[in-house]
MISE-39715 format. One record per residue (C-alpha): z, y, x; residue number from 1. Coordinates in nm, 3 decimals, padded with zeros to 5 digits, always signed. Layout:
N
<node pz="Z" py="Y" px="X" voke="NUM"/>
...
END
This chain:
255
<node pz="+01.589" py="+21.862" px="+31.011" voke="1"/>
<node pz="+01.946" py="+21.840" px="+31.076" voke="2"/>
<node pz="+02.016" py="+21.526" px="+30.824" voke="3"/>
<node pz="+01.768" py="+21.342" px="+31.018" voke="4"/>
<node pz="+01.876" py="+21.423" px="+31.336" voke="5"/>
<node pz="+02.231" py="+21.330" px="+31.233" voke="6"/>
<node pz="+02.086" py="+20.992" px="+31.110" voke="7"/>
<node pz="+01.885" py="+20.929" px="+31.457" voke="8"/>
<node pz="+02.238" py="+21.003" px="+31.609" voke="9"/>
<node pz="+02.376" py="+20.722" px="+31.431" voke="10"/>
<node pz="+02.092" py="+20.452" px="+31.512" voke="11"/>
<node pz="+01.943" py="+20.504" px="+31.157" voke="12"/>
<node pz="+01.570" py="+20.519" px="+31.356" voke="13"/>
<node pz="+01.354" py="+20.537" px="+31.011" voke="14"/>
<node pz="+01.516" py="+20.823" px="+30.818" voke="15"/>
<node pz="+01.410" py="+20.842" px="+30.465" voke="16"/>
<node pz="+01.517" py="+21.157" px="+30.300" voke="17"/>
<node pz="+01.411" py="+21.319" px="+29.985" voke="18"/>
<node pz="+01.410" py="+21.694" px="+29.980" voke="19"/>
<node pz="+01.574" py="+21.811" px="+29.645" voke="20"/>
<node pz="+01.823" py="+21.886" px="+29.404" voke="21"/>
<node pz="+02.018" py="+21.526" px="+29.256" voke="22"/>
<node pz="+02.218" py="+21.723" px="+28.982" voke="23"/>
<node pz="+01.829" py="+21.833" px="+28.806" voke="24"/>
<node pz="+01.784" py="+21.530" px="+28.713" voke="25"/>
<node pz="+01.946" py="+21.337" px="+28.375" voke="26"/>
<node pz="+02.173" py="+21.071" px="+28.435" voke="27"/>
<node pz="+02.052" py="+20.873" px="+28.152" voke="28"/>
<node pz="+01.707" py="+20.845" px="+28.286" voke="29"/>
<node pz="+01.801" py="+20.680" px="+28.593" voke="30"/>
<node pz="+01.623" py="+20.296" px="+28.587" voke="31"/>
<node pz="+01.711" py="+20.002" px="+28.841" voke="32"/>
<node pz="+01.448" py="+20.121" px="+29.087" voke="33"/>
<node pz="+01.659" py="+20.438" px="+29.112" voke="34"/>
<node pz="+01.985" py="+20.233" px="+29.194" voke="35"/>
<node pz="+02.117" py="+20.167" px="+29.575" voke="36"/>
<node pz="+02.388" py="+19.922" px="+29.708" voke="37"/>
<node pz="+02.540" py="+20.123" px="+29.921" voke="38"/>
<node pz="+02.662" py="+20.478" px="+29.909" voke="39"/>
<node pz="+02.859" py="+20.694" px="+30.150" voke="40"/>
<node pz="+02.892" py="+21.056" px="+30.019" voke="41"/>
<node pz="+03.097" py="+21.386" px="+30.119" voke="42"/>
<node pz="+02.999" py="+21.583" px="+29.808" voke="43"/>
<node pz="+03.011" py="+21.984" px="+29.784" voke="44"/>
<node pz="+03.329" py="+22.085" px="+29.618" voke="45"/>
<node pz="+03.472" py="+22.400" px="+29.531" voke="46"/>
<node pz="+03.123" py="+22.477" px="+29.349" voke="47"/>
<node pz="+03.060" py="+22.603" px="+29.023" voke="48"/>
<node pz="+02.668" py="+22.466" px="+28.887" voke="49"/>
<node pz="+02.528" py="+22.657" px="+28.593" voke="50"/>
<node pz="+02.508" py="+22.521" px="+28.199" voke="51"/>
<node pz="+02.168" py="+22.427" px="+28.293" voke="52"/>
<node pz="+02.258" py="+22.193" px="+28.557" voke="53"/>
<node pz="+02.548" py="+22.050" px="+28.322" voke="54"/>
<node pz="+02.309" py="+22.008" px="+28.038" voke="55"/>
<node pz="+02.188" py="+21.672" px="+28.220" voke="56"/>
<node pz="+02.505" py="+21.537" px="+28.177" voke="57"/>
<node pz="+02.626" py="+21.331" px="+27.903" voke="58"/>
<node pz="+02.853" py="+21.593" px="+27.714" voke="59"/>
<node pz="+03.210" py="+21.428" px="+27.798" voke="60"/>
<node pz="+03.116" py="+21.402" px="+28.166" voke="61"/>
<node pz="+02.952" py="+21.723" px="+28.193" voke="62"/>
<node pz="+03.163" py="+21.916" px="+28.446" voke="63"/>
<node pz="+03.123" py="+22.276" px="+28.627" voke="64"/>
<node pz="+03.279" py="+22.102" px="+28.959" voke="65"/>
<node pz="+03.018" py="+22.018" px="+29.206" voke="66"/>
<node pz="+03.212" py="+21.749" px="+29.324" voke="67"/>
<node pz="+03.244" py="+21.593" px="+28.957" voke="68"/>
<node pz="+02.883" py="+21.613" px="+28.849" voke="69"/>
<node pz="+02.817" py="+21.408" px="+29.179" voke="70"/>
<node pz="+03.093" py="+21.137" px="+29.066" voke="71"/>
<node pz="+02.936" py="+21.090" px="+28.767" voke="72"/>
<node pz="+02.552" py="+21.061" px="+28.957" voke="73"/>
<node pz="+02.705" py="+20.798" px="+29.183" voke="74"/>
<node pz="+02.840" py="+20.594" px="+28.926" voke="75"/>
<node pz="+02.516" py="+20.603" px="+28.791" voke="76"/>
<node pz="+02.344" py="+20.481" px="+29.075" voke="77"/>
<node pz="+02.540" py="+20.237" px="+29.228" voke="78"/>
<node pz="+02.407" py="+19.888" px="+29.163" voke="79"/>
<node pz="+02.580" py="+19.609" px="+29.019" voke="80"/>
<node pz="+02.760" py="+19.491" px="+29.321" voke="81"/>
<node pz="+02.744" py="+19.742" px="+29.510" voke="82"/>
<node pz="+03.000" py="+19.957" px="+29.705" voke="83"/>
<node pz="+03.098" py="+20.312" px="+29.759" voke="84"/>
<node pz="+03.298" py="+20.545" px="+29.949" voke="85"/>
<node pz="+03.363" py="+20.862" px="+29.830" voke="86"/>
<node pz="+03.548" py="+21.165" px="+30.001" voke="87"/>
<node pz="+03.720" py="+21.420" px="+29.714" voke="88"/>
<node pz="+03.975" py="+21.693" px="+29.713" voke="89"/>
<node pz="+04.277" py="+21.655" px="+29.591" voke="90"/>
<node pz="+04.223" py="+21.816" px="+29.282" voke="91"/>
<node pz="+04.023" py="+21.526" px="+29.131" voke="92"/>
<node pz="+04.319" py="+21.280" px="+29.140" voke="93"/>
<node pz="+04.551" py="+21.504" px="+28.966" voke="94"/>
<node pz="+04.284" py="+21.692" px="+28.760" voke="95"/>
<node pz="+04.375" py="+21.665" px="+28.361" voke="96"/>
<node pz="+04.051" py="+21.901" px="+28.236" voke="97"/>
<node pz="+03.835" py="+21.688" px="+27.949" voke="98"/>
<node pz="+03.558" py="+21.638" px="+28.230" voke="99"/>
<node pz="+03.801" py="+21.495" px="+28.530" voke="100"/>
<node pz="+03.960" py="+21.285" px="+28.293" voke="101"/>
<node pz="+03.618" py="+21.150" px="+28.127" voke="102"/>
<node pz="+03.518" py="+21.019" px="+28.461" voke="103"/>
<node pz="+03.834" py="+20.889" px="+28.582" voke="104"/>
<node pz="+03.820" py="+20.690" px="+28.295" voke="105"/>
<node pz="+03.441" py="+20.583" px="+28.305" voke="106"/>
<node pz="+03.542" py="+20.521" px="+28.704" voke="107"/>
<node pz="+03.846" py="+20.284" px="+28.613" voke="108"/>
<node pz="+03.718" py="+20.096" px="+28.331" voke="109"/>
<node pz="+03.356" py="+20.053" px="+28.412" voke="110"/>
<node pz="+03.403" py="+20.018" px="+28.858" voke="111"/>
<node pz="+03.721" py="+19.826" px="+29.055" voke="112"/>
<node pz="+03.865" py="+20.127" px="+29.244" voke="113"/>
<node pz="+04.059" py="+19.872" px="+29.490" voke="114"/>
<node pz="+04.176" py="+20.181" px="+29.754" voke="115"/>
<node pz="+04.245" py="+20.540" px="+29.786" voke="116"/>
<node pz="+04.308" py="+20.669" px="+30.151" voke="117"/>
<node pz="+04.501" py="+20.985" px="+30.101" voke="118"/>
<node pz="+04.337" py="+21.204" px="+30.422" voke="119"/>
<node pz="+04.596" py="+21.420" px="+30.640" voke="120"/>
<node pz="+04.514" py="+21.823" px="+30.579" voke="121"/>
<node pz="+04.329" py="+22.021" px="+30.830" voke="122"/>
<node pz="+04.058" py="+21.667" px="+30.850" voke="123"/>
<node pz="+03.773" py="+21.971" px="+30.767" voke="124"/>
<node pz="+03.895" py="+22.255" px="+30.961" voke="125"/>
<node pz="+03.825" py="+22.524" px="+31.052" voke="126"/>
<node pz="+03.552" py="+22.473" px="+30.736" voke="127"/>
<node pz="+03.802" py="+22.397" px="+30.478" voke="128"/>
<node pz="+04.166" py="+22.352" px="+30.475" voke="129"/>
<node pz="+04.167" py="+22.161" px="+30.147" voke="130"/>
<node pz="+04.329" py="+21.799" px="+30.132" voke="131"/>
<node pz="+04.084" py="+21.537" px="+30.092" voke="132"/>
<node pz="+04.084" py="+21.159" px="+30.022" voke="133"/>
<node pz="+03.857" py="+20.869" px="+30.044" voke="134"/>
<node pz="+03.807" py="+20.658" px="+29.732" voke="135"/>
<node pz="+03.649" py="+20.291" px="+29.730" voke="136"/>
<node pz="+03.530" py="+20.178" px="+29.431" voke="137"/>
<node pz="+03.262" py="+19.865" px="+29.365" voke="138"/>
<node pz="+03.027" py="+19.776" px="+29.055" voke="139"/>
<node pz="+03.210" py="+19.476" px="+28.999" voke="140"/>
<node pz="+03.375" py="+19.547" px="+28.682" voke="141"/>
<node pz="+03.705" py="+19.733" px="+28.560" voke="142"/>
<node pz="+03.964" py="+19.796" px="+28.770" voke="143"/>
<node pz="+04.262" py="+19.550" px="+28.829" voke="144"/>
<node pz="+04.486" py="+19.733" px="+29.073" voke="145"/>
<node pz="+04.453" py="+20.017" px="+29.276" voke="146"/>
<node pz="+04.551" py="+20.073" px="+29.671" voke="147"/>
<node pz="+04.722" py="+20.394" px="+29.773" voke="148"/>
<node pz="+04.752" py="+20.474" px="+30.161" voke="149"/>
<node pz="+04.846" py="+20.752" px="+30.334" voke="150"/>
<node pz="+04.753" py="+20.830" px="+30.665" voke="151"/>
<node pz="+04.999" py="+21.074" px="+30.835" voke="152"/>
<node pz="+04.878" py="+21.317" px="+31.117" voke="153"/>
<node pz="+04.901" py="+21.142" px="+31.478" voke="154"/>
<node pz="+05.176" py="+21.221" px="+31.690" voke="155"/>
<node pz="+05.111" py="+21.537" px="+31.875" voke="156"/>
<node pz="+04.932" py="+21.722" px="+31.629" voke="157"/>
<node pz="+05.080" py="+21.972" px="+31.388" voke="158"/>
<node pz="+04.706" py="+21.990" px="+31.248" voke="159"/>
<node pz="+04.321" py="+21.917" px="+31.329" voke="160"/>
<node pz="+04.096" py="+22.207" px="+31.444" voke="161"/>
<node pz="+03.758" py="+22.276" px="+31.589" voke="162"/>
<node pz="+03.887" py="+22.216" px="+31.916" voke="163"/>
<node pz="+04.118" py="+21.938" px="+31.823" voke="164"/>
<node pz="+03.892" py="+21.764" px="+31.546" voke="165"/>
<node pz="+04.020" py="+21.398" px="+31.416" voke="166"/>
<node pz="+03.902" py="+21.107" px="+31.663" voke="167"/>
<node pz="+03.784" py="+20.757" px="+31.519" voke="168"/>
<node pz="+04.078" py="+20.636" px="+31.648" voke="169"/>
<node pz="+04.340" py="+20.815" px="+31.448" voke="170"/>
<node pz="+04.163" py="+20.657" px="+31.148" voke="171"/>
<node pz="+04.345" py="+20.281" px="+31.351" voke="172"/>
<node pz="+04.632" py="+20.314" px="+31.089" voke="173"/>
<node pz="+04.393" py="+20.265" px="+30.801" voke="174"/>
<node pz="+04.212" py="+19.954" px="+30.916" voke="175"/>
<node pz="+04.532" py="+19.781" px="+31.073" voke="176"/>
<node pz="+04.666" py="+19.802" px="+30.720" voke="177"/>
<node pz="+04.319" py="+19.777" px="+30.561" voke="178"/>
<node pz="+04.323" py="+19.372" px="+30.694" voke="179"/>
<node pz="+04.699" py="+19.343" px="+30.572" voke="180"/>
<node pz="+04.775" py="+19.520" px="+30.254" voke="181"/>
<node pz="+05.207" py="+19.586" px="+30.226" voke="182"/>
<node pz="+05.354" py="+19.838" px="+30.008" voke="183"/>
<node pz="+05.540" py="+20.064" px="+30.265" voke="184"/>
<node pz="+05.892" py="+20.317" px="+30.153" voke="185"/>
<node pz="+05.929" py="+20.582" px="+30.416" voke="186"/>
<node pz="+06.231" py="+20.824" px="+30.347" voke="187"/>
<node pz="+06.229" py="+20.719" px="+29.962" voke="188"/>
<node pz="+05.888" py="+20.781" px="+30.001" voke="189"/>
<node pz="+05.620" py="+20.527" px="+29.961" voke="190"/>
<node pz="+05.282" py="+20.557" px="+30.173" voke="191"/>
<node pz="+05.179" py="+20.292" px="+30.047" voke="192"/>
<node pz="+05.171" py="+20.142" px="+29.709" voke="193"/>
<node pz="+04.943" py="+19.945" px="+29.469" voke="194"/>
<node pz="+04.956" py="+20.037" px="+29.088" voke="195"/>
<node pz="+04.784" py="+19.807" px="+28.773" voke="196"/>
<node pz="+04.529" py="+19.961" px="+28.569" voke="197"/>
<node pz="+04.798" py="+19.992" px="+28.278" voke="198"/>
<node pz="+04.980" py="+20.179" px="+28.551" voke="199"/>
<node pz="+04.723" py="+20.407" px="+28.624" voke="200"/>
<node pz="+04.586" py="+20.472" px="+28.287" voke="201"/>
<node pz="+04.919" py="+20.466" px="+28.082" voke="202"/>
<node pz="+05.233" py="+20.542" px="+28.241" voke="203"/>
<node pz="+05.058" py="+20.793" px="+28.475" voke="204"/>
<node pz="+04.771" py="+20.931" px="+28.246" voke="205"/>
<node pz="+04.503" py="+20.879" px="+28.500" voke="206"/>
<node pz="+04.709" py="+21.092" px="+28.717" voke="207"/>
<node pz="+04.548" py="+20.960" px="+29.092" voke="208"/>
<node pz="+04.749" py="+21.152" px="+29.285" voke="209"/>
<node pz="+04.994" py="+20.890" px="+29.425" voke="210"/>
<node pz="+05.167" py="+20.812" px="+29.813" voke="211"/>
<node pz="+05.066" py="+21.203" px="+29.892" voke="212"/>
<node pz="+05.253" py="+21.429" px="+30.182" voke="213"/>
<node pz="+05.624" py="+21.468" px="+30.091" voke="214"/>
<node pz="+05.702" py="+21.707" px="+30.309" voke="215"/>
<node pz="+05.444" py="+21.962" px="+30.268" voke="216"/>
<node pz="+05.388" py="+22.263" px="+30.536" voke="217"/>
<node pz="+05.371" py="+22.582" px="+30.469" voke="218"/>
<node pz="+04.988" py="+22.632" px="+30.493" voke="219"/>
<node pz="+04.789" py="+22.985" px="+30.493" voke="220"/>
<node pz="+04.488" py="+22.884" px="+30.341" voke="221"/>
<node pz="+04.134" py="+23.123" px="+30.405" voke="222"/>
<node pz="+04.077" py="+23.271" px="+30.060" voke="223"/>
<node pz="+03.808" py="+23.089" px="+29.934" voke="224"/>
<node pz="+04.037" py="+22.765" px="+29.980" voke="225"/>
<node pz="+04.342" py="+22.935" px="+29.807" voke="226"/>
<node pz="+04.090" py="+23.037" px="+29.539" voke="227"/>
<node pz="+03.998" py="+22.699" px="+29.509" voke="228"/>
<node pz="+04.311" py="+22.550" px="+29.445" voke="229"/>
<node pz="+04.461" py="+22.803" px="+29.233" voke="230"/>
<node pz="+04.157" py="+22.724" px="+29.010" voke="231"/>
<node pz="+04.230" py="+22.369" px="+29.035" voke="232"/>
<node pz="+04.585" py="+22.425" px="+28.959" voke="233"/>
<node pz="+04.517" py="+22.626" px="+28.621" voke="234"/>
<node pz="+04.299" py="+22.440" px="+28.494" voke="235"/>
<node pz="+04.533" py="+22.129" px="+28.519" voke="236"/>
<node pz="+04.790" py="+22.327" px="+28.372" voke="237"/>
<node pz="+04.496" py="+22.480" px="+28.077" voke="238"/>
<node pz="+04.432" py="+22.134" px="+28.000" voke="239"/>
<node pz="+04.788" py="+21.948" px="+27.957" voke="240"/>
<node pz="+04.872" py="+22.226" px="+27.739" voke="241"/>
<node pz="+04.594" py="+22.226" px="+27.552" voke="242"/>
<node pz="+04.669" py="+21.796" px="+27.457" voke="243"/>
<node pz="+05.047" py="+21.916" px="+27.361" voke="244"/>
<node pz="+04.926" py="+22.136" px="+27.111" voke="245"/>
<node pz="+04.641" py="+21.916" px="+26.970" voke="246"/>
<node pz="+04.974" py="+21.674" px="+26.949" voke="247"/>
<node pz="+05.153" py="+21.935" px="+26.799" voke="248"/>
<node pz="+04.886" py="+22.003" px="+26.537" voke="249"/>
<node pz="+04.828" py="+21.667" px="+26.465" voke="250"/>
<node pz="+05.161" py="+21.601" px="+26.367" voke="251"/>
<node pz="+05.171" py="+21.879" px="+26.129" voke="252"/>
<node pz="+04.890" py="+21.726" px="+25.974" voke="253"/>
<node pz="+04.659" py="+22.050" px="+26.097" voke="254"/>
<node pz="+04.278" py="+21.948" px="+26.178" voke="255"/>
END
């Protein structure tokens, strides 16, 4: 009841919406009648989904993050042509686990991810005080080079709240620049930047997280958010140490 009377809000007067769980289903069964041109999604993250639900994945995409899984259903179900817009935390740019990486690649290779919008914090308080970003990708083929912007918190606010939420027109930064793309160096600090693919995928090792907050306030997240990212953060770590000793092994001539 509510997603249709948010889409009636927005002039959508014919709703159609399907009651039911998208992760159930196996990616490899989606056909062309399944595929859209158009999607707009604000997936769940922080969740954890059951082996189950990951068991409809194909094994090197199959993720416990919420947030993943649905990455991997979109890119499965966008058409050829079409375009998407995709709002993640932060910990899928600079996320280095097997999954994170698996679909970063599949994204960058197989989509053109033209333009990341790195979101100011607080966008989701008081429901969430993780950093989020927008990512724009099309079925066009691989990427070529990638956008980073950063949109900095309008003057007079410290952060968003219920009270205070972010207007439509604090998001005027973005489409100024949108129509009139310039690398911009702040402070030894770029917010904005455009990287190759070779960039991306070799010299940063599908690291995403690029033209982010500098100057980072102190920030007392609720716990569930500091949970979150501390999960987030060790599994990063987990992973990267996990490649140097494979390296380490390999070179010894250990399999």
């Amino acid at each position: 009841m509510l997603c249709i009377t948010n889409m009636l809000l927005h002039d959508l007067d014919v709703p159609q919406v399907f009651h039911g769980n998208t992760l159930l289903k196996d990616v490899l069964d989606y056909t062309e009648k399944d595929k859209v041109d158009v999607i707009l999604m604000n997936p769940p993250y922080g969740g954890s989904e059951k082996a189950e639900v990951k068991n409809h994945f194909p094994t090197d995409l199959a993720s416990s993050e919420t947030a993943d899984l649905f990455m991997s259903v979109i890119m499965y179900r966008l058409k050829k042509n079409g375009r998407a817009a995709v709002i993640l935390p932060d910990g899928f740019l600079f996320g280095t686990d097997n999954a994170k990486l698996s679909i970063k690649k599949k994204l960058l290779s197989e989509f053109n991810l033209h333009t990341i919008i790195r979101m100011p914090g607080s966008v989701f308080s008081p429901y969430t005080g993780i950093t989020t970003n927008i990512l724009f990708f099309e079925n066009t083929g691989k990427t070529v080079e990638t956008w980073f912007y950063r949109l900095d918190m309008p003057d007079g606010y410290k952060h968003f709240s219920k009270t205070k939420p972010m207007q439509i027109e604090h998001f005027q930064p973005v489409t100024d620049w949108w129509e009139n793309r310039q690398e911009i160096l702040i402070d030894d600090f770029y917010k904005s930047k455009k990287y190759t693919y070779k960039e991306l995928t070799e010299d940063l090792g599908y690291n995403l997280d690029q033209c982010g907050f500098p100057h980072k306030e102190e920030e007392i997240l609720a716990p569930i958010d500091l949970i979150q990212q501390y999960q987030e953060q060790r599994a990063s770590l987990n992973a990267s140490i996990d490649r140097v000793l494979s390296d380490i092994k390999q070179a010894l001539g250990e399999h």
